[in-house]
BASEDREN-482870 format. One line per field, with one value per residue (C-alpha): residue number from 1; residue in one letter; x, y, z. Coordinates in nm, 4 decimals, always signed. Layout:
! residues N
n <- NUM ...;
res <- A ...;
x <- X ...;
y <- Y ...;
z <- Z ...;
! end
This chain:
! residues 451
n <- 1 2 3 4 5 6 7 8 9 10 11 12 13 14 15 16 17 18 19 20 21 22 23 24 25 26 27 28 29 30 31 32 33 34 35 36 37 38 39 40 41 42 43 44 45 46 47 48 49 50 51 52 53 54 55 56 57 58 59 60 61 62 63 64 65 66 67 68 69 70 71 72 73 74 75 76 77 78 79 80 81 82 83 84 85 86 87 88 89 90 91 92 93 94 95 96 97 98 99 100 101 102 103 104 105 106 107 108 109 110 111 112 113 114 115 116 117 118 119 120 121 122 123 124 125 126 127 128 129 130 131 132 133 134 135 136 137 138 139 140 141 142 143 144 145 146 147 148 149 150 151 152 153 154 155 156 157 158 159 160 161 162 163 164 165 166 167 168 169 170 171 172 173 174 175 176 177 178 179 180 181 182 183 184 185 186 187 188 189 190 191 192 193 194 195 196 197 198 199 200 201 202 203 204 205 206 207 208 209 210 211 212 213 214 215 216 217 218 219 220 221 222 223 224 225 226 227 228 229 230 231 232 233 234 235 236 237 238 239 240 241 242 243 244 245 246 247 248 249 250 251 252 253 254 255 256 257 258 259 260 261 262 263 264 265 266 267 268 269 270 271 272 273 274 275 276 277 278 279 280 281 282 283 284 285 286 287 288 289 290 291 292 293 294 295 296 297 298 299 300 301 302 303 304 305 306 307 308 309 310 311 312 313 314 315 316 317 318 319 320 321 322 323 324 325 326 327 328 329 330 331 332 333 334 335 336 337 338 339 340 341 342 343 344 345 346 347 348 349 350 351 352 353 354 355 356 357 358 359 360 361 362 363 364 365 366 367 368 369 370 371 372 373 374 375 376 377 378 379 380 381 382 383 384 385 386 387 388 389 390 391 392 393 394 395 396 397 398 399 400 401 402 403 404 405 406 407 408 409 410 411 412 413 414 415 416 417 418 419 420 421 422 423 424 425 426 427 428 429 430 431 432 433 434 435 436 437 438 439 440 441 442 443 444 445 446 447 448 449 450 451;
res <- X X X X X X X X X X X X X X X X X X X X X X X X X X X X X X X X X X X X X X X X X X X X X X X X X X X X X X X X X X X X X X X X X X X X X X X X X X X X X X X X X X X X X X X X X X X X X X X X X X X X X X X X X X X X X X X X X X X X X X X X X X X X X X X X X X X X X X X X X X X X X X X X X X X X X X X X X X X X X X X X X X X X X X X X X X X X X X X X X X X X X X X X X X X X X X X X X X X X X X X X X X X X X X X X X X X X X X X X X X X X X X X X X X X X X X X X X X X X X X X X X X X X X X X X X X X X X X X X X X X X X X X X X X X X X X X X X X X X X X X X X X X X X X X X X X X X X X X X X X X X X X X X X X X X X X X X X X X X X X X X X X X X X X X X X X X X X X X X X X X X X X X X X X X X X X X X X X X X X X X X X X X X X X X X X X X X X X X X X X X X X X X X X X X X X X X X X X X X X X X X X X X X X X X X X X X X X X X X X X X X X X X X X X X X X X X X X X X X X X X X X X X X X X X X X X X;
x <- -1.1008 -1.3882 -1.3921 -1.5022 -1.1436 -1.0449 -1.0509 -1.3286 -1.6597 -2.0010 -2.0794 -1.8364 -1.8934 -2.2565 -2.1696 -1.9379 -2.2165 -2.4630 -2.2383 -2.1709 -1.8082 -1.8501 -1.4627 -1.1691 -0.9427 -0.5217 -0.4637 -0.6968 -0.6282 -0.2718 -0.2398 -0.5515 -0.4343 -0.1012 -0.3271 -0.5368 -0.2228 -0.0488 +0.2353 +0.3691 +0.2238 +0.3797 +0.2035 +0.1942 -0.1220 -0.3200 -0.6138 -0.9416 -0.7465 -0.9427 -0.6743 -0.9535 -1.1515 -0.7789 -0.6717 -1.0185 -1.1026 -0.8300 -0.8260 -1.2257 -1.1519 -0.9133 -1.0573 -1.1581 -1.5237 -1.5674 -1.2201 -1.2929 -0.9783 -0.7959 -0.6908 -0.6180 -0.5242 -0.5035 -0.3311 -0.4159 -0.2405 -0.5985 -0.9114 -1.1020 -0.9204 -0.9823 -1.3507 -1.3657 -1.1990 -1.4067 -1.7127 -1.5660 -1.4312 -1.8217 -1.9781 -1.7603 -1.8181 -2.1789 -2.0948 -2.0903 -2.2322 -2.0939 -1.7488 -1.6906 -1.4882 -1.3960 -1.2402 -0.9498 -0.8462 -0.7739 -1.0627 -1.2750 -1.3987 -1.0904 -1.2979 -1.5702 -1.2679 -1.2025 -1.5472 -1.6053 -1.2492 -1.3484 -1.5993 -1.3133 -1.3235 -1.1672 -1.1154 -0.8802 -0.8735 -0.6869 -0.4301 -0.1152 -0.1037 -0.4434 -0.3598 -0.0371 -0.1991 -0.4089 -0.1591 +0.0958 -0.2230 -0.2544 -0.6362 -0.5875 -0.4008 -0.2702 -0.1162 -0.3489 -0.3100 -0.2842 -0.2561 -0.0956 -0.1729 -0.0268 -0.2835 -0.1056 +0.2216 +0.3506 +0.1765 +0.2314 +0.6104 +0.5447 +0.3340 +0.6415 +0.4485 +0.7538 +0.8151 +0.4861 +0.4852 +0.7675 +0.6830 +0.3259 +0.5157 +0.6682 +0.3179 +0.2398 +0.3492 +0.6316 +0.4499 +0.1997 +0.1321 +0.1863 +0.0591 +0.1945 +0.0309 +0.1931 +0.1250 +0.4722 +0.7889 +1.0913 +1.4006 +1.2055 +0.9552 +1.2187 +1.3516 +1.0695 +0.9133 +1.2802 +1.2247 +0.8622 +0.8215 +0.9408 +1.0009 +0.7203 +0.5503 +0.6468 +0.3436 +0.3166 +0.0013 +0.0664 +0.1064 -0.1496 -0.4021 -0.5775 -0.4398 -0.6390 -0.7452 -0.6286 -0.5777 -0.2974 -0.2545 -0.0727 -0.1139 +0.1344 -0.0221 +0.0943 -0.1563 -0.2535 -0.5886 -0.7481 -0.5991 -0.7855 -1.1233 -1.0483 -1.0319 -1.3159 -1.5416 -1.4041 -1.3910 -1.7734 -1.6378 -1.9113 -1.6581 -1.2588 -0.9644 -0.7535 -0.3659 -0.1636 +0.1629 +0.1253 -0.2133 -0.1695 -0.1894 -0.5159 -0.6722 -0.5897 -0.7311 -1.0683 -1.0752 -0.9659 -1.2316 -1.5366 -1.4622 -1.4700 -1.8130 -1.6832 -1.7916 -1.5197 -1.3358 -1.0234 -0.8644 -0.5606 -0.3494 -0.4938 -0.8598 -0.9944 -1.1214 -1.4895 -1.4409 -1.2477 -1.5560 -1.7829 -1.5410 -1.5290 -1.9244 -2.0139 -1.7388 -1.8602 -2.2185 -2.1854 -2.2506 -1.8959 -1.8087 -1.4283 -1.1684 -0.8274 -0.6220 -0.2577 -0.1089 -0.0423 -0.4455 -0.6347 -0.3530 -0.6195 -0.9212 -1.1106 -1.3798 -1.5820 -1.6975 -1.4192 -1.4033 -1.1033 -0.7508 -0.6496 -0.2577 -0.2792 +0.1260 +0.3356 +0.3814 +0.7713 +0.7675 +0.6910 +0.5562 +0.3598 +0.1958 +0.1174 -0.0459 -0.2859 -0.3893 -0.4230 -0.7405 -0.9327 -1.0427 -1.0904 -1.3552 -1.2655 -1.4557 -1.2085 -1.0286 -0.8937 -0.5507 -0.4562 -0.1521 -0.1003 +0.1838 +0.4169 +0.7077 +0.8790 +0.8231 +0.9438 +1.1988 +1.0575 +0.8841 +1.2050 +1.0560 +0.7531 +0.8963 +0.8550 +0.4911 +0.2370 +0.1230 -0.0494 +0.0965 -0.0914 -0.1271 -0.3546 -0.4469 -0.5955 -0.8902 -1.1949 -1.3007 -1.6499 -1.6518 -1.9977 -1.8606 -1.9933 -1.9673 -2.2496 -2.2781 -2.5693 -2.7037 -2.6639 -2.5966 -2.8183 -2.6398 -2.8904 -2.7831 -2.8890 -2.6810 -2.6050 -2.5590 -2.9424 -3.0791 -3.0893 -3.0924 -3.1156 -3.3878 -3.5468 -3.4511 -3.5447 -3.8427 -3.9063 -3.8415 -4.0407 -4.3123 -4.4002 -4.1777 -4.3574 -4.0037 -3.9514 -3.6892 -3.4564 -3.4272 -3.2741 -2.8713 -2.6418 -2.7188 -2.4180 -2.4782 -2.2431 -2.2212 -2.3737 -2.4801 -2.6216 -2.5298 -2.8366 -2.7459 -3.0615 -3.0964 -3.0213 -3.3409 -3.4873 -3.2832 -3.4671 -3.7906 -3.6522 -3.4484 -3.8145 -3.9705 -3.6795 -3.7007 -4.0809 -4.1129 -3.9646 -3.7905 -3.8589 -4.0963 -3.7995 -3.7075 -3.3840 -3.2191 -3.1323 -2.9027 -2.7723 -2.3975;
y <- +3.5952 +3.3347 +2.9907 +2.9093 +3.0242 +2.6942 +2.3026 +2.2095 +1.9746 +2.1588 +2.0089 +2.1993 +2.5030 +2.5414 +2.4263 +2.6941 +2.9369 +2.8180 +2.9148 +3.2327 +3.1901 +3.3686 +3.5123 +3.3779 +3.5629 +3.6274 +3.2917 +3.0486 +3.2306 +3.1392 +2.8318 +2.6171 +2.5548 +2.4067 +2.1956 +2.0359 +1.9717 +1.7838 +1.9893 +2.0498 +2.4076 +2.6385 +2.9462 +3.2219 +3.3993 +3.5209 +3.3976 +3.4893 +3.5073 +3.1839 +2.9418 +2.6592 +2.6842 +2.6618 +2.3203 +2.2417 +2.2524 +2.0977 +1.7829 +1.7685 +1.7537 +1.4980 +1.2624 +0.9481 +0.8724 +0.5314 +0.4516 +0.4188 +0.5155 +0.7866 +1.0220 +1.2890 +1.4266 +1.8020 +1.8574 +2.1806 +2.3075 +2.2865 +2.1442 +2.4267 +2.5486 +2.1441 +2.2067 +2.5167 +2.3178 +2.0364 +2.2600 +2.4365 +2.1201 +1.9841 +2.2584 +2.2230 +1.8937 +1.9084 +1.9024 +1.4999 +1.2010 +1.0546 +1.2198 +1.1350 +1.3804 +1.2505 +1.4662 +1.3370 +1.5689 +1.5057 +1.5556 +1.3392 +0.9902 +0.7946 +0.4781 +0.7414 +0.7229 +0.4030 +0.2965 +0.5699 +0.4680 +0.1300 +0.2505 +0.4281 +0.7838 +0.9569 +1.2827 +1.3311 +1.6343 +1.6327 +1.7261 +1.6095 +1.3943 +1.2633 +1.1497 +0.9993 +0.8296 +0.6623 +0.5757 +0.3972 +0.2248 +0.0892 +0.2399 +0.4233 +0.3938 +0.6279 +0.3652 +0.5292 +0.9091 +1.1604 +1.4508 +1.5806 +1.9490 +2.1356 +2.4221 +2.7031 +2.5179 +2.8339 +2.7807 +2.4232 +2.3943 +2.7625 +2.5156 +2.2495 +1.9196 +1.8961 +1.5447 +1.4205 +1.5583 +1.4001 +1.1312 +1.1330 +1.2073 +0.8360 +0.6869 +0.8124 +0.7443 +0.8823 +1.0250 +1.2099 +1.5617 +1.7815 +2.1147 +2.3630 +2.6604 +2.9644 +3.3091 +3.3517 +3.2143 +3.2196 +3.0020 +2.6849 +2.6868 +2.6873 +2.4252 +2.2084 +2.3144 +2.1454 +1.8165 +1.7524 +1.9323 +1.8332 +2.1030 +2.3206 +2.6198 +2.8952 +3.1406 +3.4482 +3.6640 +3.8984 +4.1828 +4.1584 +4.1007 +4.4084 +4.4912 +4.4809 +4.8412 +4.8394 +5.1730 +5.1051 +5.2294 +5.3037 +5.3568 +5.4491 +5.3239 +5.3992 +5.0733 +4.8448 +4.7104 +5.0389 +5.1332 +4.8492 +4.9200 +5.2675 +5.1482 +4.9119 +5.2098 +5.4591 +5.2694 +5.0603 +4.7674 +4.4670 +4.1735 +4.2504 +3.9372 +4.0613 +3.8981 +3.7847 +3.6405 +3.3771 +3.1204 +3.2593 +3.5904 +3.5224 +3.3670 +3.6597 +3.8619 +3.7422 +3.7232 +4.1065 +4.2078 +4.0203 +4.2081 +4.5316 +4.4365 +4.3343 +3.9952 +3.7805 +3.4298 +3.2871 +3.0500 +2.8997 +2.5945 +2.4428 +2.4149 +2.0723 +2.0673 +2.0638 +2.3324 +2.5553 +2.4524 +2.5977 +2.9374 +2.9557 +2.9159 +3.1997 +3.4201 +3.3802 +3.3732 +3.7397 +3.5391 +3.7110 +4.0336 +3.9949 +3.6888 +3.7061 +3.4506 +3.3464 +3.3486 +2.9296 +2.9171 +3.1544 +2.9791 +2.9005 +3.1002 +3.2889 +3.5185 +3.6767 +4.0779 +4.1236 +4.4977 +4.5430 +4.3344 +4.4657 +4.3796 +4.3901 +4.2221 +4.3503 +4.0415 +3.9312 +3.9788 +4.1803 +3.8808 +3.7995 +4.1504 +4.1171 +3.8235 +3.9353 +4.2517 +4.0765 +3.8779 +4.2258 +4.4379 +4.1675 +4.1599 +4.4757 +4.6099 +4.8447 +4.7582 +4.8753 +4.7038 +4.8960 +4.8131 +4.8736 +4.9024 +5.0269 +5.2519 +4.8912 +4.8265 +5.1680 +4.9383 +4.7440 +5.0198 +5.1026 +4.8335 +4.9229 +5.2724 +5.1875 +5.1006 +5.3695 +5.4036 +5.6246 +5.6943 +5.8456 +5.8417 +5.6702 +6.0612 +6.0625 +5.8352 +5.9671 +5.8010 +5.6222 +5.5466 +5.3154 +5.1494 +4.7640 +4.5515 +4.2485 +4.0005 +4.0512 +3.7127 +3.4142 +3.0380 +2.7825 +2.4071 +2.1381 +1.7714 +1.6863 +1.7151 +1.5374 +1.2199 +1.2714 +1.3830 +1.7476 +2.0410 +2.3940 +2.4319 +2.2200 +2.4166 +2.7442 +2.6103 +2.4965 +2.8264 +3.0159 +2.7691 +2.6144 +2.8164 +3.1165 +3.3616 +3.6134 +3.4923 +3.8215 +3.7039 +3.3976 +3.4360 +3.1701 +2.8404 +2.5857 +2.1617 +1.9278 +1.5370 +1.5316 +1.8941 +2.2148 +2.5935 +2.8596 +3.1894 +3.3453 +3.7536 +3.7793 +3.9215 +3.5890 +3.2848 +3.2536 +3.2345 +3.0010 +2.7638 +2.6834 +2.6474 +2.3856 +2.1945 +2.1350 +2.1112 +1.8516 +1.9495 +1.6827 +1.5125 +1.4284 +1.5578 +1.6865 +1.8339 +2.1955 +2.4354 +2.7664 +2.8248;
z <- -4.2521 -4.2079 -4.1828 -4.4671 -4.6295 -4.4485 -4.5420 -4.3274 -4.3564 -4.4524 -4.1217 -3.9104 -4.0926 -3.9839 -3.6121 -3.6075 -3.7859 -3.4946 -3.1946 -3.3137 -3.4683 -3.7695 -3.7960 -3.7457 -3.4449 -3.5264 -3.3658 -3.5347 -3.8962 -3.8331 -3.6520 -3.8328 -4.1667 -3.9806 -3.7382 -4.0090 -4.2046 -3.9354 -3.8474 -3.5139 -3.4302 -3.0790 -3.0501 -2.8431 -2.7713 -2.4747 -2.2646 -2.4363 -2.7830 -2.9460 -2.8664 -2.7756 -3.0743 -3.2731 -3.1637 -3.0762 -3.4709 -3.5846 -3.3918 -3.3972 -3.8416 -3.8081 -3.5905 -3.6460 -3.5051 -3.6116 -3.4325 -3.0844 -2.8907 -2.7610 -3.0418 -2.9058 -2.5542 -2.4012 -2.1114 -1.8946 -1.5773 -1.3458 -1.3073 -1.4064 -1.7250 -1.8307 -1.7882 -1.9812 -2.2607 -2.2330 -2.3096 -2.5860 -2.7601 -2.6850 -2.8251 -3.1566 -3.1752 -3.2588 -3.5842 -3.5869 -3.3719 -3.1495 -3.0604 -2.6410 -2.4658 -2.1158 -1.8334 -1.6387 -1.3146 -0.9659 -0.6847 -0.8938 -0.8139 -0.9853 -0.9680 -1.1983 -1.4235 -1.4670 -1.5851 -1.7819 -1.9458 -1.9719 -2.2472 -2.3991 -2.5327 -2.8576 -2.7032 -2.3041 -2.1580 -1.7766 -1.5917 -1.5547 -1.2514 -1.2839 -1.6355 -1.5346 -1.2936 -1.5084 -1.7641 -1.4818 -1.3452 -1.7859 -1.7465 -2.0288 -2.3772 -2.5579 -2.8306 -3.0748 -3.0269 -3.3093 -3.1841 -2.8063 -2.6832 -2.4065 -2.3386 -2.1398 -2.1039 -1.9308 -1.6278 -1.6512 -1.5910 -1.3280 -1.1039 -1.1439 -1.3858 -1.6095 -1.4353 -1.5136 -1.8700 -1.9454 -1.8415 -2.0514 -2.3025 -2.2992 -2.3216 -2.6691 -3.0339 -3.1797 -3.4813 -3.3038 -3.4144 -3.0942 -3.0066 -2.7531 -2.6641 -2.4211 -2.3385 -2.2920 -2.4951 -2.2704 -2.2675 -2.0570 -2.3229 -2.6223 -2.3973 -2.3606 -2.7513 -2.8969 -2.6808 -2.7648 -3.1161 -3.4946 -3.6898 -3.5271 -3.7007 -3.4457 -3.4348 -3.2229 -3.2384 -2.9101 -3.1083 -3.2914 -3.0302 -2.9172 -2.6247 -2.2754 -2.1816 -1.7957 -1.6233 -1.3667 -1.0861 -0.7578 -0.3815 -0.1187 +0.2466 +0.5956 +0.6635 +0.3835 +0.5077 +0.5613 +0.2372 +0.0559 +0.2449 +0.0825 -0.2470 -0.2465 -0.1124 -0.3872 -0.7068 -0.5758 -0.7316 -0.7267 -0.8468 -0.7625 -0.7059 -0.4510 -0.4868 -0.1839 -0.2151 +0.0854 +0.1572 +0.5097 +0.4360 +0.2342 +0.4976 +0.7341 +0.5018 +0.4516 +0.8474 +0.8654 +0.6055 +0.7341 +1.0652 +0.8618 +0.7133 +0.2981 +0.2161 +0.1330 +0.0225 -0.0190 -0.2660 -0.1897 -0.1921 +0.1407 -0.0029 -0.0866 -0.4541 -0.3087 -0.1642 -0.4149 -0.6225 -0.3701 -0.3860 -0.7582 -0.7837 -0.5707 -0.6805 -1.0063 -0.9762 -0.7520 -0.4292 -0.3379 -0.4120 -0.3374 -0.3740 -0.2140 -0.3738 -0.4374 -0.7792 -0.7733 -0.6674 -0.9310 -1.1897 -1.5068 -1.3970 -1.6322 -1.4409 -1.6896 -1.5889 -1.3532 -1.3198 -1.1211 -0.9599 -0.6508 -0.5446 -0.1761 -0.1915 -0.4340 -0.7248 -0.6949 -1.0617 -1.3487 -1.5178 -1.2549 -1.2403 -1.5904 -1.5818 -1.2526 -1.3666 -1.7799 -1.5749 -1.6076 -1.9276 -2.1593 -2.4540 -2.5021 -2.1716 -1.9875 -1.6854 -1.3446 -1.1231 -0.8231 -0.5978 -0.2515 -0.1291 +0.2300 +0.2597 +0.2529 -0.0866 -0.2349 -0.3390 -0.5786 -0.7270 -0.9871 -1.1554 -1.2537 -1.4070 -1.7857 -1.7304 -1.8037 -1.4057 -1.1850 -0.8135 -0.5502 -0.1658 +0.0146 +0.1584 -0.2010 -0.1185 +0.0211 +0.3570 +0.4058 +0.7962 +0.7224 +0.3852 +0.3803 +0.0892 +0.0548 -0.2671 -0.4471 -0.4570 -0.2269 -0.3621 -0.2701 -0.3154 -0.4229 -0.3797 -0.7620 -1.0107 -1.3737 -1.2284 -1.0959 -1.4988 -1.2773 -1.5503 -1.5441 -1.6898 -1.4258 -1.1024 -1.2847 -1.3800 -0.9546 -0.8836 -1.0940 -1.1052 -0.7730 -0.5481 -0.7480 -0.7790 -1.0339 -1.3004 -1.2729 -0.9123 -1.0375 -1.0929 -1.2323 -1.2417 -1.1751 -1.2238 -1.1413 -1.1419 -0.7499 -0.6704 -0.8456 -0.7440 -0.7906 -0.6875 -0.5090 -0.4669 -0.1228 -0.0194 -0.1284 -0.0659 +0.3073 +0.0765 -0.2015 +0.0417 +0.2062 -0.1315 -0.2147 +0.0325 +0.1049 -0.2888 -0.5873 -0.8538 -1.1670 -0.9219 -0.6777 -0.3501 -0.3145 +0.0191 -0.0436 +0.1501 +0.1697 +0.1111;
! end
């Protein structure tokens, strides 16, 4: 069905037509025609399923540009899924003039905040505490909101914001039009859905979806670590997350595999956001081949072209299994989740019977005694970013002019409010870093480092 089945401006119909949405997915043919309407809409549907671009259209139509105040207000469970929503709801909103979407997340300059707040906004998208905090401190005003969405409200009440939800919740009209959206729909979100909702539309579009094509499977190991080194040799994965269960015993095991020659980081729960940002760029910009994390830490990532999960721990639930190894195969590319696991855990094996899984030894594996595993690329930081009118077509345009590299040595290019990311092929960073620094980018000098 395409978009144009819908009630929608001329305007947004051609927006839509320029970024490439041309048809609608399960989710947004189901849950639009609600959102436009008004009603109170909780859906289930997975990552990747459209979900954005649903509530993203549908509060975009009924805002009202020439009334300059907070209309409507997302709420997402981290930083990062808040800026991936942010840039979907911008791209949308091309359709009309004006529309200001402002970010509100912890490990951001709250004083930032509070001026750009001053200039109000019609469009919040945070997280919880950060937009509690500014609520309590009466910086911003949600006296005028229309519409209230809880993106992946799942995870939300997993990493424990019901407090500060409810309490948001007592900030905003009473006639607001509220949106919940889940991948799953057990008892705490029935729970939370019959507080917050009227008379919802209940829409589920799981099995519908096309599923994720994930081949699953198991290893038995006398010794875990050498099992994994195994793995990463035989399957010649060049982007894999790697699941703990503990922050310690992610740390130890980025130690262990830098000994063993495999490039890795670790996200956890002890990183400072400026440094989980420095993490997240290079994993995603193949300046990291591997990422151990735990499951609160890599809660709302979305790595595109991840080829394979790795479950070095067991998860302590089926659930959670599902939703690691659900972070590979998307778009319809194919996918591979292996599990490790010790005579110890034989145990908790009973419960993954009903899946459709492979089980092997770790005998199975072929050996490589020499087996290293290096990133592709390495990330130079540049201390220019938004803030400094630093774009990416700028730093490309250093590099290939002045600095004289070839543009398929160029990776991903990353800009923030203070900094950019540019991931270099390894072979060159030495070259470009020199380049960088002795040269200007936009006429300016900026200091320039590697990673």
């Amino acid at each position: 069905m395409t978009f144009s089945k819908l009630k929608l401006s001329q305007a947004m119909l051609e927006t839509l037509d320029s970024i490439e949405y041309k048809e609608m997915t399960s989710i947004q043919e189901q849950s639009i025609k609600y959102i436009l309407n008004g009603k109170d809409v909780i859906a289930q549907a997975k990552t990747g399923s459209g979900k954005t671009a649903a509530f993203g259209i549908g509060l975009l139509s009924n805002l009202d540009v020439k009334k300059f105040r907070v209309q409507s207000l997302i709420l997402c469970p981290t930083r990062e899924l808040a800026d991936q929503v942010s840039k979907e709801l911008r791209k949308i909103a091309r359709f009309k003039h004006n529309i200001k979407i402002l970010m509100l997340t912890g490990g951001e300059s709250f004083g930032k905040q509070l001026g750009s707040l001053s200039h109000q906004a019609h469009i919040v998208v945070g997280t919880p505490g950060r937009v509690l905090k500014h609520l309590n401190k009466k910086s911003l005003d949600l006296s005028h909101l229309k519409t209230f969405v809880l993106d992946e409200a799942d995870r939300m009440l997993d990493m424990g914001f019901i407090e500060e939800i409810d309490a948001i919740i007592k900030f905003t009209p009473k006639d607001r039009q509220t949106l919940l959206f889940s991948a799953t729909y057990d008892n705490d979100i029935i729970q939370v859905s019959s507080n917050y909702l009227y008379n919802p539309v209940n829409i589920k579009t799981i099995e519908v979806e096309k599923p994720n094509f994930i081949e699953e499977k198991f290893y038995k190991s006398p010794n875990k670590i050498e099992t994994l080194i195994k793995v990463l040799a035989n399957f010649k994965s060049q982007k894999a997350i790697v699941f703990t269960n503990t922050k310690v015993q992610a740390k130890e095991l980025v130690e262990e595999l830098i000994k063993k020659n495999v490039d890795a980081l670790a996200i956890h729960g002890d990183l400072e956001q400026y440094d989980r940002n420095d993490v997240l760029v290079q994993f995603a910009n193949e300046s990291s081949p591997i990422l151990i994390a735990t499951d609160v830490a890599a809660r709302g990532l979305d790595i595109k072209g991840l080829s394979m999960v790795i479950n070095y721990d067991l998860a302590n639930s089926i659930e959670t299994y599902t939703h690691r190894i659900g972070r590979t195969g998307r778009a319809g590319a194919s996918g591979l989740a292996i599990s490790i696991y010790s005579f110890e855990d034989e145990n908790k094996i009973k419960d993954y019977t009903d899946r459709e899984i492979e089980f092997y030894n770790d005998s199975d594996l072929k050996s490589y005694p020499d087996f290293d595993l290096k990133p592709k690329n390495i990330t130079l930081v540049i201390e220019g970013g938004k803030k400094d009118k630093v774009r990416a077509g700028d730093i490309l345009g250093a590099l290939t002019g002045d600095a004289g590299l070839d543009a398929n040595l160029i990776g991903k290019i990353d800009i923030y409010d203070r900094q950019s990311y540019v991931a270099i092929d390894r072979k060159y960073v030495e070259f470009a870093h020199k380049k960088l620094n002795n040269g200007k980018i936009k006429g300016k000098k900026f200091t320039t480092w590697i990673l």
